[in-house]
C-alpha positions in Angstrom: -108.2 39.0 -101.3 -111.3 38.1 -99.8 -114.3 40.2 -100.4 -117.1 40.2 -98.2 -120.5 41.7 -98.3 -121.8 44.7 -96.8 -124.2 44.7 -93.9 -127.7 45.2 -95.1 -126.9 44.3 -98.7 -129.0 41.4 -100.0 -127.1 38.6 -100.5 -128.0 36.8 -103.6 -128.6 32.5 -102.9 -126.1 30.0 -104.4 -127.8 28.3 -106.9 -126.4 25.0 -105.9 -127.9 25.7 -102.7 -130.6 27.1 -103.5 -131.9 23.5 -104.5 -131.0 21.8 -101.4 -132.8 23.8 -99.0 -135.3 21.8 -97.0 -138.9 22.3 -98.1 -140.3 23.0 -94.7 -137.5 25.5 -94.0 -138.8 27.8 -96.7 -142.9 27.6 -96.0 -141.8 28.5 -92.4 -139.1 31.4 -93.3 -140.9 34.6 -92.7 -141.6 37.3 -95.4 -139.1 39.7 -93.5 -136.7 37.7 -92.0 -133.6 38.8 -90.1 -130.0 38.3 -91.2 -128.5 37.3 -87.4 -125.3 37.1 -89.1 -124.9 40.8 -90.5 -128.2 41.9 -88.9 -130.2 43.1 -92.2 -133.8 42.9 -93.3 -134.7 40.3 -96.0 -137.8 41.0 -97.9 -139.6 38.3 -99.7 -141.6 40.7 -102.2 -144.1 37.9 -103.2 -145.3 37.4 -100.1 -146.5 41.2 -100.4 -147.8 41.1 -103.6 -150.3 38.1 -102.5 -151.4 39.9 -99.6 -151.8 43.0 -101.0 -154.1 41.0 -103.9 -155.7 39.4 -100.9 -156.4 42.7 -99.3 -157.8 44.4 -102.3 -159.6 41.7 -103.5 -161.9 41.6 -100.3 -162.2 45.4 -100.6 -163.7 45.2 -104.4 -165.8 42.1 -103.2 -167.0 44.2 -99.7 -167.7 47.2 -101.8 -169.6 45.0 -104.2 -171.4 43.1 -102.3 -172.2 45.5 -100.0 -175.4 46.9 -101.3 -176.6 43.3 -101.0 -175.4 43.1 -97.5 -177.4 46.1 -96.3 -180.7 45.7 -98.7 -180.9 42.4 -97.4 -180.9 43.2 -93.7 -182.7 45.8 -94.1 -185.8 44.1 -95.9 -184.9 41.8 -93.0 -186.1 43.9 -90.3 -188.6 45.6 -92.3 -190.3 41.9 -92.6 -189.8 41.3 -88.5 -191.4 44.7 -88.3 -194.7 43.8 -90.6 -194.9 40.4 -90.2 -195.3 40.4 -94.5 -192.3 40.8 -97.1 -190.2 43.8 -97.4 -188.6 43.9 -100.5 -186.1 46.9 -102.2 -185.2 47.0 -105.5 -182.2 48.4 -106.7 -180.7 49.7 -103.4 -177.1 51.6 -103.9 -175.1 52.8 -100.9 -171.6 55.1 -101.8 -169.1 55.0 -99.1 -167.5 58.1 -100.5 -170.9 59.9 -100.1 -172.2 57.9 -97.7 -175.5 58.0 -100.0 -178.2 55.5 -99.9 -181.1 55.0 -102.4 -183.4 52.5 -103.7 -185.5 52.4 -106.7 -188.8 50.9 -104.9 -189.5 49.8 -102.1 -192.6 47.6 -101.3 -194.4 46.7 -98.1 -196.8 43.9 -98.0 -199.8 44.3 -96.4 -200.2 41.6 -93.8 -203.9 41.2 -94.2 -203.8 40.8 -98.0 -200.3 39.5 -98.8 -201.4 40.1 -102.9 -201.3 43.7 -102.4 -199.1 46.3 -101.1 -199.5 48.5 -97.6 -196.9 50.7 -99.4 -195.0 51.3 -102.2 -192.5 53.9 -103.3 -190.8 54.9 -106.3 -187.0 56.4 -106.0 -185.5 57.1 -102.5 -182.2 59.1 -102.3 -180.9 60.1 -98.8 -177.5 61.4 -96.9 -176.5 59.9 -93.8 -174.9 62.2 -91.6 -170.7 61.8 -91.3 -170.0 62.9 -87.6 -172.3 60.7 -86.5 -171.5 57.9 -88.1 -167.9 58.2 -86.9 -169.8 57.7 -83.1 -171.3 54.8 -84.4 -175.1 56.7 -84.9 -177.2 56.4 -87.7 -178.3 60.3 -88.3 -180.7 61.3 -91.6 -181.1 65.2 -91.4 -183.6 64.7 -93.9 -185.8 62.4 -96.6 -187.8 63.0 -99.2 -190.3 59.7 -100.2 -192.1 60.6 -103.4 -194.8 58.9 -105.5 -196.0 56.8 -102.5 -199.2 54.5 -103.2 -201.1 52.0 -101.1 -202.7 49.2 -102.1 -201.0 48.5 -105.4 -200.9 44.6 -106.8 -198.3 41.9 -106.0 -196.7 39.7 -108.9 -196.9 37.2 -106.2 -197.5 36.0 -102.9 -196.3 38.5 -99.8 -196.6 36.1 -97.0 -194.1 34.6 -95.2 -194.0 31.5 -93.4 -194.9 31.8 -90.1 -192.7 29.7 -87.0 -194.9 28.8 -84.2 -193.9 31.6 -81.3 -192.7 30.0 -78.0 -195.0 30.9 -74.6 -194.0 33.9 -73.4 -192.4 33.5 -70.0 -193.4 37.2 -68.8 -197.5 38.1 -68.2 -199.4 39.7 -71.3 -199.3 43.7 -71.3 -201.9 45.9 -70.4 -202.1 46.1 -74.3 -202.5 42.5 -75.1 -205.2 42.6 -71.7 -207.2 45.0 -74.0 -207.1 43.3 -77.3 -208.1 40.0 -75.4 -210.9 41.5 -73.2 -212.5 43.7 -76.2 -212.5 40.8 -78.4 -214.5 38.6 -75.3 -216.9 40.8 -75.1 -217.7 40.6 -78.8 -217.7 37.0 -78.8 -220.1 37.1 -75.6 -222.3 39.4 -77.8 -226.3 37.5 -77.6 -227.4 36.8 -81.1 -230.8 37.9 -81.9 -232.9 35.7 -83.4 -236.4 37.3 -83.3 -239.1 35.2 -85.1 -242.9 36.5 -84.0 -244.6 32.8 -85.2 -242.5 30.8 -83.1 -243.1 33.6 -80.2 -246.6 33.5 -80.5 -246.5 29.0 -80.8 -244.4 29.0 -77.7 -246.6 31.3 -75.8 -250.1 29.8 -72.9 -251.8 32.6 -72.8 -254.2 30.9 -70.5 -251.4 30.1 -67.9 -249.6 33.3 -68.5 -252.7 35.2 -67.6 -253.6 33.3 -64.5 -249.7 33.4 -63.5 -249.3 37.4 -64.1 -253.1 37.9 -61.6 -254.1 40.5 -63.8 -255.3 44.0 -62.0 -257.7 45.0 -64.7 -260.7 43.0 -64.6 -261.0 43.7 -60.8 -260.5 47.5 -61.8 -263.4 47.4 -64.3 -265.5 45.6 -61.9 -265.0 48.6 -59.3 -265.7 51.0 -61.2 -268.5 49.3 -63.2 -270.2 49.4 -59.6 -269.4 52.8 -58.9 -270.9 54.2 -62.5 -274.1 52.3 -61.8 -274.3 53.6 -58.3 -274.2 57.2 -59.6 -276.3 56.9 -62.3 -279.0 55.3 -60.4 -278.6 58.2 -57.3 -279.3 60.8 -60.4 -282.3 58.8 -61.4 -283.7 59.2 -58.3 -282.8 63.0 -57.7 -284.1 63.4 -61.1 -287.3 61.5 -60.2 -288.0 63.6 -57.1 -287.0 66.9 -57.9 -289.8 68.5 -59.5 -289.4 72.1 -59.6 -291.5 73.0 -62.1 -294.7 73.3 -59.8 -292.8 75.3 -57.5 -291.5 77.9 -60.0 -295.6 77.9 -61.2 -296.7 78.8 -58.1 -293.6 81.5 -57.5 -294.7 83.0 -60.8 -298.2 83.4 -59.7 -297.8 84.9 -56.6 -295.8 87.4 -58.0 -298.5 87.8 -60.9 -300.9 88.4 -58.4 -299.2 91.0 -56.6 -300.7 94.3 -57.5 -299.3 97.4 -55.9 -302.3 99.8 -56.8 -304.9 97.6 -54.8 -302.9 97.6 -51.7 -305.4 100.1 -49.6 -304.3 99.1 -45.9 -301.4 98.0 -43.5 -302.8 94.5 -43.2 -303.0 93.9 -47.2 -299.4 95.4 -47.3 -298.6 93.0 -45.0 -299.9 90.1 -46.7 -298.5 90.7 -49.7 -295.3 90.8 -48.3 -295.7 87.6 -46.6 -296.5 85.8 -49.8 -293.7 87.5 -51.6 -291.2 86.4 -49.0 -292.8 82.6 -48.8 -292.1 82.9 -52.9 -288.8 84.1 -52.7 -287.7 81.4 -49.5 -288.8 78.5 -52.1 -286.8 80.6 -54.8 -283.6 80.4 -52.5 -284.0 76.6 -52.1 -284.7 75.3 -55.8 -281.0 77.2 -56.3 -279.4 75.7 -53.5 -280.5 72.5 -54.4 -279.4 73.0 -58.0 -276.1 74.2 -56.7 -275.2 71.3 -54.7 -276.4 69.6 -57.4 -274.2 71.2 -59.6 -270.6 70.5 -58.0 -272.2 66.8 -57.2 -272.6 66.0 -61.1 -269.1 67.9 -62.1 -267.2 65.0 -59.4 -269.2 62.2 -60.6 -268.3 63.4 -64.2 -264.6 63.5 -63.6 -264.7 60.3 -61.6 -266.1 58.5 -64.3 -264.2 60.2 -67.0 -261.0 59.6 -65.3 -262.0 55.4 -65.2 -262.6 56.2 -69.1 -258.6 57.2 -69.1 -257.2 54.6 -66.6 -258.1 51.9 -69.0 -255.0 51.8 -70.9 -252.9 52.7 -68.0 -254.7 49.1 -66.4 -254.0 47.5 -69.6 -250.3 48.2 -69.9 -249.7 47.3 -66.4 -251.2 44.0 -67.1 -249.8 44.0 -70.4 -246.0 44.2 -69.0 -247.1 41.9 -65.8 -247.7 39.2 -68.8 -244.6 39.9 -70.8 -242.8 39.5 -67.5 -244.2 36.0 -67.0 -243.5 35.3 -70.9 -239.9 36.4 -70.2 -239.6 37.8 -73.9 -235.7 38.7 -74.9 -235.2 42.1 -74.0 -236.3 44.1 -76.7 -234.9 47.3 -75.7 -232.3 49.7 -77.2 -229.0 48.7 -75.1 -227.2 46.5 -77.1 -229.2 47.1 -80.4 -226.4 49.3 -81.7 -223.5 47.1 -80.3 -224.8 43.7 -81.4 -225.0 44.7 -85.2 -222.1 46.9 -85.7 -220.1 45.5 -82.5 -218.0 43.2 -84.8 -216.4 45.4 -87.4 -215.6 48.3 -85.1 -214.1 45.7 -82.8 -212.2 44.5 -85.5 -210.8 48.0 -86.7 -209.7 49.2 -83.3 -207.6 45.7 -82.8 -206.3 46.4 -85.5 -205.3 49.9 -84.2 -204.5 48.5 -80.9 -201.6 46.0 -82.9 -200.3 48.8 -84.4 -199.4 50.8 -81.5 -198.0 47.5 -79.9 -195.8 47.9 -82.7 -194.9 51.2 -82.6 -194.0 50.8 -78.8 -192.1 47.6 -79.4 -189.7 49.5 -81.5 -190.0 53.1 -80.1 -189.5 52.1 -76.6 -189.8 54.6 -73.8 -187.0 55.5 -71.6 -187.5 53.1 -68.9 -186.2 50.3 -71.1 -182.6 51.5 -71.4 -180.4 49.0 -70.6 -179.9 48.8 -66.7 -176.5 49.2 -65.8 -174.2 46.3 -64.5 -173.2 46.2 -60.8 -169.1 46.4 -61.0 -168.2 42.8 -60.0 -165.1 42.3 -57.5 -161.7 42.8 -59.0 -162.4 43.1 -62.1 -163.4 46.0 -65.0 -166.3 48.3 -65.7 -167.5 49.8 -69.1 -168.3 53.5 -68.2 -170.7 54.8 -70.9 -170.2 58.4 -71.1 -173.1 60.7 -72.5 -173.0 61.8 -76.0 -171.6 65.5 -76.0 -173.8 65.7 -79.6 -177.0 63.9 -78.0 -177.4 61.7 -81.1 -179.1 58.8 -80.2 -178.7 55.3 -82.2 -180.6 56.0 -84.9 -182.4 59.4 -85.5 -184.3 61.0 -89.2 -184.9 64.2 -88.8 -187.5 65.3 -91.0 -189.2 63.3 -93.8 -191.1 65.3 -96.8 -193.6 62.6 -98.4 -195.9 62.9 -101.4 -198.1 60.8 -103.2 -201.4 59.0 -103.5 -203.9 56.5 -101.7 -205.1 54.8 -104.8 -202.9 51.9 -106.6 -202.5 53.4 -110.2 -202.6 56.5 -112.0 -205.9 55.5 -113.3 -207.2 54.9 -109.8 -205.2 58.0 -107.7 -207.5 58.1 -105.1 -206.6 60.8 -102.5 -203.1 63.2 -103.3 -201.6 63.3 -100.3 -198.9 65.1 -98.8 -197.3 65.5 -95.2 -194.3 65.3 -92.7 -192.9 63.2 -90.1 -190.2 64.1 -87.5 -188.1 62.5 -84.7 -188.2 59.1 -85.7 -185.5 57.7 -83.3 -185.0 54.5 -81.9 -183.8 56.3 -78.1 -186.9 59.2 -77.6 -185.4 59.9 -74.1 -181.8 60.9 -75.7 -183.2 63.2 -78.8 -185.5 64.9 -76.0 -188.4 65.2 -78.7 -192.0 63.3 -79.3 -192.4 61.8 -83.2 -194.7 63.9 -84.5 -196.9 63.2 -88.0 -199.1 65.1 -90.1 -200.4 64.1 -93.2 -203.5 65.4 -95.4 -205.3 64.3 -98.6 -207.5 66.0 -101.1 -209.3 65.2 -104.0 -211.1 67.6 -106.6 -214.5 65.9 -105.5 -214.3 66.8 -102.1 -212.9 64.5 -100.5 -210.2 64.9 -98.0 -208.4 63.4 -95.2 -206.5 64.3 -92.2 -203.8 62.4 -90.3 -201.9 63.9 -87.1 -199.7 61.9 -84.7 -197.7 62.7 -81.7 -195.4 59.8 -79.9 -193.8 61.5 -77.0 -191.6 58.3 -75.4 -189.2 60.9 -74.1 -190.7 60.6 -70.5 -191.3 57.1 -68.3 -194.7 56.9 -69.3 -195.4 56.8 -73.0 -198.4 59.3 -74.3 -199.5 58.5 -78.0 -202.1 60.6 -79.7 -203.8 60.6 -83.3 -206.0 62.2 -84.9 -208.0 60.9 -88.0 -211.0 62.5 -90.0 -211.7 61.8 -93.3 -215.0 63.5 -95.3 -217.0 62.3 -98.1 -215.8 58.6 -98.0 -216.5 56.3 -100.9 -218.7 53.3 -99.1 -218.4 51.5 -102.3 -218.4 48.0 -102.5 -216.1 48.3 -99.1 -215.7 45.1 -96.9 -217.1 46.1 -93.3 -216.0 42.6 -91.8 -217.9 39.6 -90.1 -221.8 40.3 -89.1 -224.6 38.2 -88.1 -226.8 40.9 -88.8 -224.9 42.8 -92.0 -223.7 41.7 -95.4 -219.8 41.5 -95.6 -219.8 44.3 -97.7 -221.8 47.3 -98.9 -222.9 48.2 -101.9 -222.6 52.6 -102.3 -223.1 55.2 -99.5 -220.7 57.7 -98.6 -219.5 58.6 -95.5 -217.3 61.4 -92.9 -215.4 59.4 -90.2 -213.6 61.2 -87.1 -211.3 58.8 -84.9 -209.1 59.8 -82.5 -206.6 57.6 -79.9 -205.4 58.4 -76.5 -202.7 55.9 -75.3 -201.1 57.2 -72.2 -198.9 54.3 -70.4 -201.9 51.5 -70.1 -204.8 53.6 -70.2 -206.9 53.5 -73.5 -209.7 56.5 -74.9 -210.2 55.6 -78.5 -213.5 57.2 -80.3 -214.9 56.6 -83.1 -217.7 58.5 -84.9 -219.7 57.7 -88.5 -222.2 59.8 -90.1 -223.0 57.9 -93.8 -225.9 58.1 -96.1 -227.3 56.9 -99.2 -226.3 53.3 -97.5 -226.9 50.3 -99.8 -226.5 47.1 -98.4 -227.3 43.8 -100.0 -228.9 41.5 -97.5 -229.7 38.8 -100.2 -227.1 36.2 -98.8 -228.3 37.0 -95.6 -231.0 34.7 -93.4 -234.2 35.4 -94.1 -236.2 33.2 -91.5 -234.8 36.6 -88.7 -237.3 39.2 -88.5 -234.3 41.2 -86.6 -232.6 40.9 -89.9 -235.8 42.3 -92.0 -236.9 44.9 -89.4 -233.3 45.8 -89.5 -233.0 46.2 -93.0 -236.2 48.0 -93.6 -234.8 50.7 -91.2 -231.7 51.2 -92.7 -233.6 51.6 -96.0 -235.9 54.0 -94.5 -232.9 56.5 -92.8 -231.3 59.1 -94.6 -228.4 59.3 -92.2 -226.7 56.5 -90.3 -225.2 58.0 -87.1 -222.8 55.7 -85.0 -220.4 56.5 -82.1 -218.4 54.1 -80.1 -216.0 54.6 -77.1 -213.7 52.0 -76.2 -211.4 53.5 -72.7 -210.4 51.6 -69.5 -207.5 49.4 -68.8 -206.4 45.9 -69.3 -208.9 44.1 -68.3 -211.1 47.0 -67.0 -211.8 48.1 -70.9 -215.4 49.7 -71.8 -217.1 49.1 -74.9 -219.9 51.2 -75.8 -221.5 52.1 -79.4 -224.6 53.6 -80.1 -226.1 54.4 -83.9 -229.4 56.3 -84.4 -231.5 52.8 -85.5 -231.6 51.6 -81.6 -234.7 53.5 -81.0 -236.4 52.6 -84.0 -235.1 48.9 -84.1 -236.5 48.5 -80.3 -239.7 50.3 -81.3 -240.4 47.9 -84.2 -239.9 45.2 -82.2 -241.6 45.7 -79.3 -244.8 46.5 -81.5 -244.3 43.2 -83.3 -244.2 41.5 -80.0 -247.5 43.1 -79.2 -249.1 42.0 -81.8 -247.6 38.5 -81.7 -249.1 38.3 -78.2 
């Protein structure tokens, strides 16, 4: 009898055979292979096993390697962001609870690449599931404690920098701004005021005969005029004699006696003489009253050439100065040429960072513009997202920590909020808003608030920053023709607010310090700006500035006035005068 097996059984290979099958013929055979003779599944276990190590083996190395994966990209993109390194330590992401943390986190700061913009200590957050099924990146909320600025590097921040290829589109109204505020502090005049060299350089000879000076004329008039009153007083005083006149008055009236008037005609007399007495009486006071208003006019006339004398002389004075053409020592540009630089320099500074915040938080008008369906072919429809998550969204971050670098050095404690922090403002509906304070037992305290509303086509940015009872310190103001690069105490209250709304730019800035300090030994001596400059400074007890800088592109405004620009001007001007 011959046995035969049953469908679907596995057959079990003839070991003679099993040797003569062709090599080839087995690589090729499939793991599950179909019997076409009795129509059953043959299944090749080891191929299973190997993928299934394959499989896993990926997964252990994925979920290992992952937390390098993502701290890498994301220090990555933090360093595109800065410009500096970004660098996390011990960053742990669990895809069970979709956690992330870090243990530190540090920032470099761009302009100092040994320290640190920002560091933080441990960072634990939840990302939101839901979302993440859509493909969003959602954080309800973060908490950043023991945040510091300015702490020390180990080493070198910086990274290399690759030569940026011309940008085929025209500069922004931003980049208009930075560029124009920055020519009009190069194009600031330097003022080199020396008095010797003024006076060397200076023909007063020429410059007289050049500015036809008024004055001498002006004296000669009324030189002529005073001796032409004096001598008409001589005379009247010469021919009027009234004392003769008033003798003879007196005597006729002496003379006069009532009781030995014994007839008409006698009465008559008397009267006659009495009348004769009284006409000369009448006269002597006319005359004296004419006389009178004449010597009040020629009093005032004269008195008032007494007074036009400096008037003449100033007029001549500014006629010569004209012809000298001095440099104008005025109060204009006083303020803007000696502080001009560093204020400059601070509100490019501000002016990069809201480039920055733009270039990542852009406004709705740069969505993505949607493709034109072409002919017989497919269309991606992008359907809105029922939850309104955008790509990337935190909620609400709680920080904490300090401005100083140590716990020796704290500096300010601060404490604040930040909210709406989204990549897509136009889908999350909301502006980014910021608040942050600091205080310090001293008194000191400091006050941050920032809105970025990008939800509309026109971006508005607003911030607010005052800061009282600032440490002036040995702090670096920046490059100065006129100042030291750094001062050495003072304290000071700073306000400085930002208006960005599409291209138009309203930033102010205001100072009041005192108990200033600076060291103007390194500083050229041979400048009397630079010594009259100094002594005023020495001499205030409150240094006031306030600068505007508001326009746009190329139409940007920079003004700045301090409380020294009067008495700068005045010093110089009265050194010129005596120099001339």
């Amino acid at each position: 009898m011959v046995c035969h097996p049953l469908p679907g059984i596995l057959e079990r290979p003839d070991p003679e055979m099993e040797g003569r099958s062709d090599p080839q013929e087995q690589q090729d055979r499939p793991v599950l292979s179909q019997d076409t003779r009795h129509g059953g599944l043959i299944m090749r276990w080891k191929g299973f096993i190997v993928l299934a190590v394959l499989v896993g083996t990926f997964a252990a190395l994925s979920i290992f390697l992952m937390d390098r994966w993502i701290e890498s990209g994301l220090e990555k993109a933090g360093s595109a962001i800065t410009g500096a390194k970004v660098e996390i330590d011990g960053l742990h992401f669990s895809v069970f609870t979709l956690t992330l943390k870090w243990d530190r986190i540090q920032v470099t700061d761009p302009n100092n690449t040994m320290t640190n913009l920002v560091e933080t200590g441990r960072v634990a957050f939840r990302m939101h599931m839901p979302a993440l099924l859509r493909r969003r990146t959602v954080i309800r909320e973060m908490t950043l404690a023991d945040v510091r600025s300015g702490t020390p590097r180990k080493y070198d921040g910086a990274i290399p920098r690759k030569p940026k290829p011309p940008k085929p589109d025209e500069p922004g109204a931003l980049d208009k701004a930075r560029e124009k505020l920055m020519r009009e502090v190069r194009n600031l005049p330097v003022m080199h005021f020396d008095a010797r060299a003024l006076k060397e350089k200076l023909n007063l000879d020429t410059l007289i005969v050049m500015a036809e000076l008024s004055m001498p004329r002006k004296l000669d008039s009324a030189q002529t005029d005073i001796l032409a009153t004096s001598g008409d007083w001589e005379n009247f005083f010469q021919a009027f004699r009234p004392d003769d006149d008033l003798k003879e008055i007196r005597d006729t009236f002496t003379q006069i006696d009532p009781a030995a008037i014994g007839s008409v005609p006698e009465l008559l007399d008397v009267l006659d003489r009495a009348q004769s007495a009284r006409k000369k009486l009448g006269e002597i006071q006319d005359t004296i009253r004419t006389r009178q208003k004449a010597i009040r006019s020629d009093f005032v006339r004269v008195h008032g050439y007494a007074r036009s004398v400096d008037d003449w002389f100033r007029d001549d004075y500014h006629a010569v100065l004209a012809k000298a053409r001095l440099p104008d020592l005025g109060i204009r540009q006083i303020g803007l040429l000696v502080f001009g630089r560093p204020v400059a320099a601070r509100v490019d500074q501000i002016l990069g960072y809201v480039q920055t915040v733009r270039r990542h938080m852009p406004r709705k008008s740069d969505k993505p513009k949607k493709e034109k369906k072409p002919r017989l072919k497919g269309q991606t429809i992008h359907f809105t997202d029922r939850h309104g998550w955008p790509a990337f969204l935190i909620e609400q971050i709680h920080l904490s920590g300090q401005s100083g670098p140590t716990a020796g050095d704290r500096g300010l404690m601060l404490s604040g909020e930040a909210g709406g922090i989204t990549s897509q403002p136009w889908v999350y509906g909301r502006p980014t808003l910021i608040a942050l304070k600091g205080e310090k037992a001293d008194g000191r305290s400091m006050r941050f608030d920032a809105s970025l509303d990008h939800v509309k086509e026109t971006a508005v940015d607003r911030f607010d920053f005052q800061m009282n009872a600032i440490s002036l310190n040995n702090v670096h103001i920046g490059e100065s023709d006129y100042l030291p690069a750094r001062i050495g105490r003072g304290k000071a209250d700073l306000s400085l607010s930002g208006l960005f709304e599409g291209d138009r730019i309203d930033i102010r800035l205001a100072v009041k310090a005192h108990g200033l300090d600076f060291d103007f030994r390194g500083i050229e001596s041979s400048n009397q700006f630079i010594g009259i400059l100094r002594d005023v400074i020495r001499k205030i007890d409150v240094l006031t500035l306030d600068a505007r800088i508001s326009g746009e592109g190329d139409g940007l405004v920079f003004r700045l006035d301090s409380n020294i620009d009067n008495r700068v001007s005045r010093e110089l001007r009265s050194m010129a005068t005596r120099a001339l």
